[in-house]
N, C-alpha and C positions, 0 to 999 in steps of 0.2 A: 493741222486741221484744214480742209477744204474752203476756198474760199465763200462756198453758199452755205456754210454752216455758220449758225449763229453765234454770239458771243459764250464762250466758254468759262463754265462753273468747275473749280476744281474742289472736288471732296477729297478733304483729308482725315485719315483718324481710323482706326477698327483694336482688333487687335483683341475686344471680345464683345460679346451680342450688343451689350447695352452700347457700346459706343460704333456699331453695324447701322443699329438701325433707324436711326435716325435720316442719316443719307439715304439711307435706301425709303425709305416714305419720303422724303421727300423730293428725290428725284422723279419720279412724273409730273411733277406740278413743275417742277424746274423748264424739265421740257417742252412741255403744253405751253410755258411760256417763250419758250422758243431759244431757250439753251442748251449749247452742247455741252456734255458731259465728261469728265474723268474723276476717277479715283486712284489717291496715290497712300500706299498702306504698306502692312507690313507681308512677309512674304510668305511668311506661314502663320497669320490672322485670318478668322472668319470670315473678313473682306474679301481676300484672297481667292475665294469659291466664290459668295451672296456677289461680289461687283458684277465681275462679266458672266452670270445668269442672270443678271438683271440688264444685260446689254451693256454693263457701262465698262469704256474701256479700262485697264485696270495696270499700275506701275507701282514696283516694290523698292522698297528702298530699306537700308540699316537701319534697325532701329535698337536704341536704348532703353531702358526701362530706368525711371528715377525712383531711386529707395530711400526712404528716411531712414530705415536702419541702415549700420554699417555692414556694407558685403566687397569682395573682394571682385565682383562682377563690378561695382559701379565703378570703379576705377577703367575698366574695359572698353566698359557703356560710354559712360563721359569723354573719354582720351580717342576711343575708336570709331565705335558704332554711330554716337551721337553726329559728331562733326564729316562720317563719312556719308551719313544719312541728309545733313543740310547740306552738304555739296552735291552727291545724287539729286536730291529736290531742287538746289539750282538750276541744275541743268535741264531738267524737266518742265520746271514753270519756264525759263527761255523758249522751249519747245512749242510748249501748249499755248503758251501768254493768253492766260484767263483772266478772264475782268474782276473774278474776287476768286476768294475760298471759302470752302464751309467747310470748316474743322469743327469734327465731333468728338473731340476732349480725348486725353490721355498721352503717353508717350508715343504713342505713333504718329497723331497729329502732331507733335512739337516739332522734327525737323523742317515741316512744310512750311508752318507757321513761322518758325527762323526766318529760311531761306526768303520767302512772300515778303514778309518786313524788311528784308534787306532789299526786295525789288521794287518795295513800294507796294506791291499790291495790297491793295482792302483784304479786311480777313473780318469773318461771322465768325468765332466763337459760340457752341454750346454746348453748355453743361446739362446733364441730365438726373444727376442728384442732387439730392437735401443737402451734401457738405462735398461742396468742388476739393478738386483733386489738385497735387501739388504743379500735376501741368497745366493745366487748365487757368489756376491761378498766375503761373510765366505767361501763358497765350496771352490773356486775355491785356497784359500790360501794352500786348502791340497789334491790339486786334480795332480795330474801328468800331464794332457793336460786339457785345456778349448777348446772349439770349440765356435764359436760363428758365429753369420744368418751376419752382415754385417763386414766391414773391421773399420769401424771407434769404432765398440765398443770394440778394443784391447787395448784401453787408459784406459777402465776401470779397468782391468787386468793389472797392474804394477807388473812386475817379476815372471807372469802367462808364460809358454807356451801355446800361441796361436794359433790356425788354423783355419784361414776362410774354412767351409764346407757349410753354408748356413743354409737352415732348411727344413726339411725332407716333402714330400708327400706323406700322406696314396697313395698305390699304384692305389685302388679302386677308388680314386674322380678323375682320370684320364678317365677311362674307361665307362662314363655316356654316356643314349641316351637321344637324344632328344625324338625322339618318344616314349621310354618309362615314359619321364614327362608325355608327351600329353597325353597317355592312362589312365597312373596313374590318375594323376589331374583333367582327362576331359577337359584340354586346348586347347584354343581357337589355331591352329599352324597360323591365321594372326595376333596374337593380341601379344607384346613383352611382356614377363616375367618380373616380379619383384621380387627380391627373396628378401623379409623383414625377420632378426637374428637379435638376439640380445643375444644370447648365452644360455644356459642349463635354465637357470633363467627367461629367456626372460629380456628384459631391455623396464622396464615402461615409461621413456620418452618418447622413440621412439613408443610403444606399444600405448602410447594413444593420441600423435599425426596422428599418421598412422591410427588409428580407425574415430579422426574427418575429417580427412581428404577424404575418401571412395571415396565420389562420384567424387570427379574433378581427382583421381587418375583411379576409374575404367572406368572414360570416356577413357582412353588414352592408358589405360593396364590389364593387370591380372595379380593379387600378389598372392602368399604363403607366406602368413605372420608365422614363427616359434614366438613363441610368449611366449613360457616357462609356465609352470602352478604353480605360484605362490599364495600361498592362502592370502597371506598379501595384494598382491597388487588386484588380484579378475580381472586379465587384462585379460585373457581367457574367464571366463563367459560374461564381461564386452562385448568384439570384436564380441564374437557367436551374442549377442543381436544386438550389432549392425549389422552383416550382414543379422540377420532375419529381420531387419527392411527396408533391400534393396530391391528395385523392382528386380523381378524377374532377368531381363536378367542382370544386374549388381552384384545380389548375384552370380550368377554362376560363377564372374569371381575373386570372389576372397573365396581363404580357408585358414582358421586358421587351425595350427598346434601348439601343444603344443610343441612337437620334431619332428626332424627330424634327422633319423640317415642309415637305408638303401637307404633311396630314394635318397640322400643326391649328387651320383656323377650324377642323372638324373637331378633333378634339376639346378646343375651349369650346363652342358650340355645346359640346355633350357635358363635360364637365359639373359636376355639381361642386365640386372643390379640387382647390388648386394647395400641392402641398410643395414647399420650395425655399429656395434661400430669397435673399430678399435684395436682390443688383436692381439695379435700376430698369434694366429691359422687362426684368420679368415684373417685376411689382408696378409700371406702365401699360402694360398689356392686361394684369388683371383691372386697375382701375379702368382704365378707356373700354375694355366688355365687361365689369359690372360684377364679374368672378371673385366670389368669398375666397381666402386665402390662409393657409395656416402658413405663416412664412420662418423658418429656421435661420437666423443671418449667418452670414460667414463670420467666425468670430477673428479677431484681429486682422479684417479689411481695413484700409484708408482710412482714417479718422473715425473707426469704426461705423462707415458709412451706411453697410445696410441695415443693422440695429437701427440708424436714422430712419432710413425709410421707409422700413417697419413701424417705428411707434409715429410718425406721421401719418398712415394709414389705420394705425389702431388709436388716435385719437378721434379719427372721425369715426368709428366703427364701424371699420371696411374689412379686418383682419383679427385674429389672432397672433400670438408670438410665443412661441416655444424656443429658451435658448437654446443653443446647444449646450452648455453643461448640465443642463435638464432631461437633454432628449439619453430617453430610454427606447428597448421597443413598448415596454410596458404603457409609460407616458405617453406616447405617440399614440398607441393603439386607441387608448381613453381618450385623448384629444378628438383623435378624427371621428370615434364612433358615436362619443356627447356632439360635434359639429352634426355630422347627419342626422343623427335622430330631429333634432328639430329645423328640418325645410322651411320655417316660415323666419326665423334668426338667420339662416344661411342666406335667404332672397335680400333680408334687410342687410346682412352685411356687405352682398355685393352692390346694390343700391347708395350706400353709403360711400364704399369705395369710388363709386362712378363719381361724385360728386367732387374728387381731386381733379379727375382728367380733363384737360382740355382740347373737347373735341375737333375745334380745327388747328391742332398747334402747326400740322402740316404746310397749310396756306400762311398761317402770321411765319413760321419761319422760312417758308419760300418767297414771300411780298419781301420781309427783313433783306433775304441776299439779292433777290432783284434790285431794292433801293439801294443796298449796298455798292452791287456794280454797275448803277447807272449814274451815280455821285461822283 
């Protein structure tokens, strides 16, 4: 770093959206207060792209992945990747010599987090869901503050300093139009939005429910299905077919997307419902816009975390929840087309959901690593 650059914030962590985007909201406010920036992640994680498009310089290192079940990888992870990835981050924090870190949770934060501890440096810790992860719980034993998205996950931090700040807003999914959905996508402006994710990957339950399902759903709406272009599962080729096989006026009302990433704050903008698994980025970004959600959790995630963050949102009545060993195309169909039919249940469910989010978590967790590295 140049010597007229200010004190340097190192972000650690990605590896998938929910643990993307927190850094990235809250690095403009970092800067505006007058720090410079890196991210150190993994090499083929979402950071990997989202860092240096968002200017920030960007350093990859090994990373492990920690399994509660037993696999023949963790042996690998542990003995290889792990301790090649804390010694890559040594060298780097000697480099960079930032005044703290802001690790946003998961195995890719953990070797920085190692290395930082062993150099002394302060470390932010945050967590972004309802039931912290098994790194996150390592971090946070050598972190100086944890931050975490609700007040009931500070039981999992025993003799953690705590602070409820929330979870951050890219500033941009704020700032969506409708009318530029409608130009973009060709959208019908009388006919409600469906906005079908299932993250980076696309998730194949939903993807090939939501495909047999087509026509009772395009009678009632028009979906942008994101759909992820996975070549194992072949569920992009799969959906094209099936919508070239739709009459005309119904093909028009529905487009597959493999991603979706600038259109991203038009989209929720137009949206009348958001159909989805239930990670932390995504069920974030509905509450902080206000977006009714029918959320499918990923079944056998982490402490079966998103089911949590699911029925955390359907106890205030922000959401609906459809397991997957429930989801049919049939169920599906009748879920989304009983949610449309009544607009005034759907307004109250996104109103409802707003009432989790915390709309400046950006600033409380940008003040947090400012005090952090000025202590």
């Amino acid at each position: 770093m140049s010597a007229e650059a200010g004190p340097t914030v190192v972000i650690a962590g990605g590896g998938t959206g929910g643990h993307t985007s927190p850094g990235l909201a809250v690095a403009p406010l970092l800067r505006a207060r007058g720090f410079t920036l890196a991210w150190i992640g993994s090499r083929d994680g979402l950071e990997a792209r989202r860092a240096p498009e968002s200017g920030i310089p960007f350093f990859a290192i090994p990373t492990g992945k920690l399994r509660r079940a037993w696999a023949w990888r963790n042996v690998t992870d542990l003995a290889v990747n792990v301790p090649a990835g804390v010694a890559r981050a040594w060298v780097l924090l000697r480099r960079l010599r930032p005044r703290t870190i802001f690790a946003t949770g998961g195995f890719v934060a953990l070797p920085v987090v190692t290395a930082a501890a062993l150099a002394r440096i302060p470390i932010v810790v945050h967590e972004q869901t309802s039931v912290p992860g098994l790194a996150n719980r390592i971090s946070a034993r050598l972190a100086r503050r944890v931050a975490v998205t609700f007040a009931d996950s500070a039981r999992a931090f025993p003799g953690a300093r705590v602070v409820v700040t929330g979870n951050p807003l890219r500033p941009e999914l704020r700032g969506g139009s409708r009318a530029d959905a409608v130009a973009r996508f060709r959208l019908d402006p009388a006919l409600p939005l469906v906005y079908v994710t299932g993250g980076a990957l696309g998730a194949h339950a939903i993807n090939r429910a939501v495909g047999e399902a087509l026509q009772p759903l395009l009678g009632a709406a028009q979906v942008i299905h994101q759909c992820g272009d996975n070549p194992i599962t072949g569920d992009r080729a799969w959906l094209e077919a099936r919508r070239a096989a739709l009459p005309p006026a119904l093909a028009a009302r529905y487009t597959v997307v493999p991603f979706v990433s600038e259109e991203l704050p038009a989209v929720y903008a137009a949206a009348s419902l958001v159909v989805a698994r239930a990670g932390a980025g995504t069920v974030n970004e509905c509450c902080q816009l206000g977006l009714p959600a029918l959320y499918v959790p990923l079944p056998g995630a982490r402490g079966d975390e998103q089911t949590a963050n699911a029925e955390l949102v359907a106890r205030a009545g922000g959401c609906s929840i459809l397991p997957q060993p429930s989801l049919t195309p049939d169920v599906l169909a009748d879920r989304i087309t009983t949610l449309l039919a009544d607009p005034t249940h759907l307004k109250n469910m996104g109103e409802r959901a707003r009432t989790l989010a915390t709309p400046d978590a950006a600033t409380r967790l940008a003040t947090l690593i400012a005090e952090t590295a000025s202590s």
